[in-house]
C-alpha positions as a Python dict, from the first residue, in 0.01 Angstrom:
ca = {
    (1, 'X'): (0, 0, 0),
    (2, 'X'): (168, 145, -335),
    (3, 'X'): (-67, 323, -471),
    (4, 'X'): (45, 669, -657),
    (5, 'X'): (-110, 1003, -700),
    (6, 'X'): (-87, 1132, -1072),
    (7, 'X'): (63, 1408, -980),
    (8, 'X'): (369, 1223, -781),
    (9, 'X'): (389, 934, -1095),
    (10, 'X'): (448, 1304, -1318),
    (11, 'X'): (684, 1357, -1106),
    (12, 'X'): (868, 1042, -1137),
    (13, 'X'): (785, 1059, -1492),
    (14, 'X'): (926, 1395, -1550),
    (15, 'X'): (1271, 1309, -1382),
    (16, 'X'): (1290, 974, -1592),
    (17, 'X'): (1199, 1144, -1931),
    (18, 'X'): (1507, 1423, -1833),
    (19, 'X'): (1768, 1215, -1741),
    (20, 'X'): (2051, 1166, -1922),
    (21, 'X'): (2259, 844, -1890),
    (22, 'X'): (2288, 489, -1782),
    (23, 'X'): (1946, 339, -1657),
    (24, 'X'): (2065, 165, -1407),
    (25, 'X'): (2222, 518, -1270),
    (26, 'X'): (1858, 665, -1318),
    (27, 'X'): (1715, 406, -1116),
    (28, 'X'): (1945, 441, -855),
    (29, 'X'): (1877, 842, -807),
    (30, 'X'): (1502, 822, -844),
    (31, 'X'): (1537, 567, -497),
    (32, 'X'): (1704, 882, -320),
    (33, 'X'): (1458, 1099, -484),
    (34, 'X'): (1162, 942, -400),
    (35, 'X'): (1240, 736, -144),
    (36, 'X'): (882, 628, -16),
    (37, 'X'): (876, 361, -334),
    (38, 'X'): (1055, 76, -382),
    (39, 'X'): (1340, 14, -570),
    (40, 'X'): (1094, -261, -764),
    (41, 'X'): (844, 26, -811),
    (42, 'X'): (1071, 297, -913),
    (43, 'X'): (1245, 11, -1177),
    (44, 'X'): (904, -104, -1343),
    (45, 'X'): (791, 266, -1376),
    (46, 'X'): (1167, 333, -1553),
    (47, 'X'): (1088, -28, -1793),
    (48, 'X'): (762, 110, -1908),
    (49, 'X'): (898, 430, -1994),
    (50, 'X'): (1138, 344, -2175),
    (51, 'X'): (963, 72, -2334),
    (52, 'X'): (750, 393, -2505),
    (53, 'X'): (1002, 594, -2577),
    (54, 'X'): (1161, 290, -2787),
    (55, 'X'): (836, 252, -2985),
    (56, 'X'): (801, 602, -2984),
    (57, 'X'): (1156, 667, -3180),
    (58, 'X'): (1257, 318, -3285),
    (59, 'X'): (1155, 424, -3658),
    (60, 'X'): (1370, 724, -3652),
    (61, 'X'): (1669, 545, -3497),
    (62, 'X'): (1581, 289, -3799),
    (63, 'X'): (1622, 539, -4080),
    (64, 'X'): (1940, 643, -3976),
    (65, 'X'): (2105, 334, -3935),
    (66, 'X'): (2399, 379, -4230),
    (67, 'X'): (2487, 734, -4065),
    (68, 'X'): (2489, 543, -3710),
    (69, 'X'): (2671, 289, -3832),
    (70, 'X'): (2940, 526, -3991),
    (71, 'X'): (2974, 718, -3662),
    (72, 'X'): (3039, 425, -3464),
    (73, 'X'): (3296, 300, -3689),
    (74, 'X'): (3472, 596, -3693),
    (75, 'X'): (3460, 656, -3356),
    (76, 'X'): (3566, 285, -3309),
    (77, 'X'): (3860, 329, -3507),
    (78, 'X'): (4002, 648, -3379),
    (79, 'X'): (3938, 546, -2980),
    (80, 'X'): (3922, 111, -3005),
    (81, 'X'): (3738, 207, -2666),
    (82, 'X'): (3499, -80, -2547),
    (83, 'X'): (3216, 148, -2439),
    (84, 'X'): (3137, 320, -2790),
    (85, 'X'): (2780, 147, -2851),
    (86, 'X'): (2689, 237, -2488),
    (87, 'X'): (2789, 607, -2501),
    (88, 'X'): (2626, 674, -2860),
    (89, 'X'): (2315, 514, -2706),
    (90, 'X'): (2325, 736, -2406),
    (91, 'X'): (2294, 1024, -2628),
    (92, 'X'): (1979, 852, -2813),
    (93, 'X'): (1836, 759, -2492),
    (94, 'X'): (1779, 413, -2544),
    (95, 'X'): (1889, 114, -2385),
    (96, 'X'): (2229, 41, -2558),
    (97, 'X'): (2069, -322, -2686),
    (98, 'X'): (1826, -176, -2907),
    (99, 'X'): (2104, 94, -3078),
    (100, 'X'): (2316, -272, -3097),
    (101, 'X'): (2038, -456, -3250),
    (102, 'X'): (2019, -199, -3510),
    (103, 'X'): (2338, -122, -3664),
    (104, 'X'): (2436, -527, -3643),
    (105, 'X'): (2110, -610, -3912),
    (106, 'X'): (2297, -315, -4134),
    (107, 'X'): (2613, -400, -4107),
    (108, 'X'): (2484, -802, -4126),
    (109, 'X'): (2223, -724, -4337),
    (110, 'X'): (2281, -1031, -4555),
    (111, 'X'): (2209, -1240, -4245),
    (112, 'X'): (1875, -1361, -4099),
    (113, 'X'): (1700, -1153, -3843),
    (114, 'X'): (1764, -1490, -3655),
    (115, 'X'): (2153, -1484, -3688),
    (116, 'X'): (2157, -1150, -3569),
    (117, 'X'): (1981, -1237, -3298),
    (118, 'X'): (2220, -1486, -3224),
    (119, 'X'): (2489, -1253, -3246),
    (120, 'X'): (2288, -1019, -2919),
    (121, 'X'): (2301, -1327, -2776),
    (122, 'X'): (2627, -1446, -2816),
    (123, 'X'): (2861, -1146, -2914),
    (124, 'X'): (3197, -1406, -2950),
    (125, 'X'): (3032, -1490, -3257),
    (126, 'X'): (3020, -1156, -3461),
    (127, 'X'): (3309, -1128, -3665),
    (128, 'X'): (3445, -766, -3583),
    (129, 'X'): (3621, -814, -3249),
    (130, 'X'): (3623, -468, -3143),
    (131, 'X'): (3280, -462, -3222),
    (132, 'X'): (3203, -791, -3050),
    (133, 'X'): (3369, -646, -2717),
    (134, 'X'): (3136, -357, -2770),
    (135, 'X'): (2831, -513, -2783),
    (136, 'X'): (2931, -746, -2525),
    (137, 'X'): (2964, -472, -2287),
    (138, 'X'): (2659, -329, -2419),
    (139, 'X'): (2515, -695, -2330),
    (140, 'X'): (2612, -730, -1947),
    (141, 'X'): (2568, -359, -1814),
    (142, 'X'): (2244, -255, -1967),
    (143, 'X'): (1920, -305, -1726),
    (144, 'X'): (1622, -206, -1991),
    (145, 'X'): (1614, -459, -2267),
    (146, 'X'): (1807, -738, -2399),
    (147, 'X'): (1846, -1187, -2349),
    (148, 'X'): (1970, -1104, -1987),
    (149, 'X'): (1712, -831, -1899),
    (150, 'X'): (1419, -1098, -2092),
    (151, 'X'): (1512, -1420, -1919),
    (152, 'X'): (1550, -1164, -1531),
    (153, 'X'): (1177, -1042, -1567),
    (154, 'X'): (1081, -1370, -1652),
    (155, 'X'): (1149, -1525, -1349),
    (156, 'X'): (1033, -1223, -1153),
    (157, 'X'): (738, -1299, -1306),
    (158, 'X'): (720, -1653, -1266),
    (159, 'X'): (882, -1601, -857),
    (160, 'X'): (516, -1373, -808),
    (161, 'X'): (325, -1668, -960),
    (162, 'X'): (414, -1920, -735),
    (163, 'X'): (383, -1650, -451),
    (164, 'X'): (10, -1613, -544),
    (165, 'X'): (-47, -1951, -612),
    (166, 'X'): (113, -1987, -217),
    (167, 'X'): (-94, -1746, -56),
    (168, 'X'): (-417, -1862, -246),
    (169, 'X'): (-371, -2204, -87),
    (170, 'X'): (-261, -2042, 262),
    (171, 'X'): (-578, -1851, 237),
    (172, 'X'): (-770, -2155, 147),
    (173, 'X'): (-870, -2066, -204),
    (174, 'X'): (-1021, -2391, -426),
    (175, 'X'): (-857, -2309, -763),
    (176, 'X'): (-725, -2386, -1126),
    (177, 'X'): (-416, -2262, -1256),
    (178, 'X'): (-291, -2191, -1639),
    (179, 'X'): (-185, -2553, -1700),
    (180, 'X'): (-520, -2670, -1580),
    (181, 'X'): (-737, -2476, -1778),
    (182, 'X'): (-507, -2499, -2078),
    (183, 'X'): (-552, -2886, -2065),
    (184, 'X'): (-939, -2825, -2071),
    (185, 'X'): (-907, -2599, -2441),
    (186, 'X'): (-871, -2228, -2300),
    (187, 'X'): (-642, -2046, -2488),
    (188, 'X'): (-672, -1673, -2259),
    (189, 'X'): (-666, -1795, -1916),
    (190, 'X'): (-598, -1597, -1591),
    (191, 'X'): (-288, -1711, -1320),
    (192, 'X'): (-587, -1847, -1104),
    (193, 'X'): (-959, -1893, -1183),
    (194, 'X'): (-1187, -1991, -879),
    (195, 'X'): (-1347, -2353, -893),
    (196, 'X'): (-1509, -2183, -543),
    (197, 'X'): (-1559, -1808, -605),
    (198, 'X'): (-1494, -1565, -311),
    (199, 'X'): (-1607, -1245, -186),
    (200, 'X'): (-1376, -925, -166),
    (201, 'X'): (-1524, -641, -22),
    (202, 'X'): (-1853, -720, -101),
    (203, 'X'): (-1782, -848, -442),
    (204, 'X'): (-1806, -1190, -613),
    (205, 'X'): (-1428, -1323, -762),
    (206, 'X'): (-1383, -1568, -1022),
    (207, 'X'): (-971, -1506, -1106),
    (208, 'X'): (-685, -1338, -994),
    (209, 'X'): (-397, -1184, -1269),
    (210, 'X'): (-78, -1148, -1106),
    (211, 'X'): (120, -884, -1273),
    (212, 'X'): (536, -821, -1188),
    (213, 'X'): (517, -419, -1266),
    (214, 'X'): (359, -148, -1187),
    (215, 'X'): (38, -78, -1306),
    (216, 'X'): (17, 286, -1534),
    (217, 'X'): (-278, 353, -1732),
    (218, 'X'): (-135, 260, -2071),
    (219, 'X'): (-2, -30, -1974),
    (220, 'X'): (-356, -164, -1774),
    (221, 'X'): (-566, -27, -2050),
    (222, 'X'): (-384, -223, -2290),
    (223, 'X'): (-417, -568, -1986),
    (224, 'X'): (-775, -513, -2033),
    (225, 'X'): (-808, -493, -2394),
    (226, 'X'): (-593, -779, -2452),
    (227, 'X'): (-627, -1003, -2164),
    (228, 'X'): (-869, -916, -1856),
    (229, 'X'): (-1183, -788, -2043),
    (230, 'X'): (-1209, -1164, -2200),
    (231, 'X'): (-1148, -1320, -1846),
    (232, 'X'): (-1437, -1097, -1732),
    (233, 'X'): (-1692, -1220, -2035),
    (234, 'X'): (-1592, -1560, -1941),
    (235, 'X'): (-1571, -1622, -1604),
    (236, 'X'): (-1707, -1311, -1395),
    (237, 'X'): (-1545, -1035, -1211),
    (238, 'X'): (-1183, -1076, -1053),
    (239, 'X'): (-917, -940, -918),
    (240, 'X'): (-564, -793, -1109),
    (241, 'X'): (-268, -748, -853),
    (242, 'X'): (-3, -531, -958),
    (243, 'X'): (268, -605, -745),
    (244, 'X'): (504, -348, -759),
    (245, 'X'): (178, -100, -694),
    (246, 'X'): (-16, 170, -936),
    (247, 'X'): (-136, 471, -1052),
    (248, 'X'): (-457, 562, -819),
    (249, 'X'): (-694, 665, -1152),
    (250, 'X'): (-625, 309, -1305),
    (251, 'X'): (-874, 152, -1034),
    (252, 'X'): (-1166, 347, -1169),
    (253, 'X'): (-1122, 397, -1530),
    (254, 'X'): (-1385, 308, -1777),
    (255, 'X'): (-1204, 17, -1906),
    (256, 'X'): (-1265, -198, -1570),
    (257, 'X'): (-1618, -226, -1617),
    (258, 'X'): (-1810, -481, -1385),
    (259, 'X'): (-1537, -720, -1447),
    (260, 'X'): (-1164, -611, -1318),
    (261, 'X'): (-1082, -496, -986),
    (262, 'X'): (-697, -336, -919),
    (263, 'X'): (-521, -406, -578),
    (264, 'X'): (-152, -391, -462),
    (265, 'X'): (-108, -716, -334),
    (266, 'X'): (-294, -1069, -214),
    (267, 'X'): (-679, -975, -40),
    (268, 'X'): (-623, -953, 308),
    (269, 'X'): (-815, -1222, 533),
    (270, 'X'): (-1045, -993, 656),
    (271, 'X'): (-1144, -835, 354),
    (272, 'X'): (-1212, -1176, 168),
    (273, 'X'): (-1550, -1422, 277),
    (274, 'X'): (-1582, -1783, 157),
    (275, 'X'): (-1844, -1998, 64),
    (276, 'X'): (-1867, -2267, 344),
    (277, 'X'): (-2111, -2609, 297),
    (278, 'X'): (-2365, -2789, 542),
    (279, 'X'): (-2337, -3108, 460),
    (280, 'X'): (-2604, -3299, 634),
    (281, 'X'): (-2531, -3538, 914),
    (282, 'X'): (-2508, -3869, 843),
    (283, 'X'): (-2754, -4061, 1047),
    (284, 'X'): (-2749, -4423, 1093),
    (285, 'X'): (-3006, -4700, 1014),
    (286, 'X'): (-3067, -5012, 1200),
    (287, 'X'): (-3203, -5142, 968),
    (288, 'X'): (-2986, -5049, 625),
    (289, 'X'): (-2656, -5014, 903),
    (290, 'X'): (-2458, -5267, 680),
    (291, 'X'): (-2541, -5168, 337),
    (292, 'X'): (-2435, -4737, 458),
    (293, 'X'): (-2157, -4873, 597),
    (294, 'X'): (-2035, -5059, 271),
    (295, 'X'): (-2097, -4759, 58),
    (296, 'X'): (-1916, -4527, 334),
    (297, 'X'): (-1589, -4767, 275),
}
């Protein structure tokens, strides 16, 4: 069970917000450091932390742009060193993608945000070579944001999906998945909602969320808002699982309400009761033996 105290996630928090280099290195000393999480758990809390600190100071990194742009061109020239973007975004501390996707729409900045884009993407098509070597490098080491980083978490997500969607069937669950309900008109629709609800612990579920991350209180208060309070209206209570665990004050906030209950990982089988049906026995006629026995074919 992952589930951390607010005063160990400061802790984690605290070392993350210090650190000073590659993330990938930072990841690597918060496993030695706190070694009772997983490397999964100690990585998600990293992503959303550095997801905030980008929104936090993305503006700022913005308005300097031309002066960025200046340094790394100067720098450039003088060294023609491959790792230029990476070490000026070190010093930001922000994933080296985001410092790239800035200075290329000001030094492109006749080209569509789209182009640029393109140019992230594919860095053999930027014009500069130096600067395409840069970025490229920039590209294939950095572990916090980017095409590479995008298209990994998807499939983590989509590999805990089919995990649920596995153990819900193991366990016996009757359910509807995403396509299914999108099919029927629903445009918000949880992983799984319950044609047979369940109990867990006492409690009636309608859905189950499957989340790839850990579960902070930003992050879950923004699920809610956005996603799990409107399953709730709609369907009844259910469960969110945050896979890669979360923060112990999240399963009790406010926000939850009647509606959203936070767990670690699938319901165990004896925490979980199903509905089970009597059907009555069928009982044979003499005299009406042929006509049940057509309607039974």
């Amino acid at each position: 069970m992952v589930v951390i105290s607010l005063k160990r996630f400061t802790e984690i928090q605290n070392f993350i917000r210090n650190y000073h280099g590659l993330f990938v290195n930072c990841n690597l000393e918060l496993e030695a450091k706190f070694p009772e999480y997983s490397s999964d758990t100690l990585g998600s809390i990293t992503a959303k932390e550095v997801v905030q600190r980008v929104k936090s100071n993305h503006s700022k990194i913005s308005a300097k742009a031309a002066s960025l742009v200046k340094e790394y061109q100067a720098t450039a020239r003088q060294t023609l060193a491959h790792d230029v973007l990476q070490k000026m975004a070190i010093e930001l501390q922000i994933p080296s993608i985001v410092l790239c996707r800035i200075l290329l729409a000001k030094i492109y900045s006749d080209m569509a945000k789209s182009e640029v884009n393109e140019m992230l993407r594919m860095p053999d098509l930027i014009p500069d070579s130096l600067l395409a070597v840069n970025v490229s490098y920039c590209l294939y080491s950095e572990t916090m944001d980017g095409p590479i980083t995008d298209l990994v978490r998807r499939f983590i997500g989509e590999e805990y999906e089919v995990r649920l969607k596995k153990m819900a069937r193991d366990a016996g669950m009757v359910f509807y998945d995403e396509g299914d309900l999108r099919r029927t008109g629903y445009d918000k629709t949880p992983d799984l909602k319950m044609a047979v609800p369940f109990m867990y612990r006492g409690q009636v579920i309608n859905w189950i969320e499957s989340k790839a991350s850990f579960g902070d209180m930003d992050s879950h208060k923004r699920y809610v808002k956005d996603q799990l309070s409107s399953y709730g209206n709609r369907f009844g209570p259910g469960i969110v699982i945050y896979w890669f665990g979360y923060l112990e004050s999240i399963a009790d906030c406010p926000e939850n309400g009647n509606y959203v209950i936070v767990t670690d990982g699938f319901p165990a089988k004896d925490e979980m009761e199903f509905l089970t049906f009597n059907l009555p026995a069928f009982v044979e006629d003499d005299d009406n033996s042929s006509e049940d026995n057509t309607i039974a074919k």
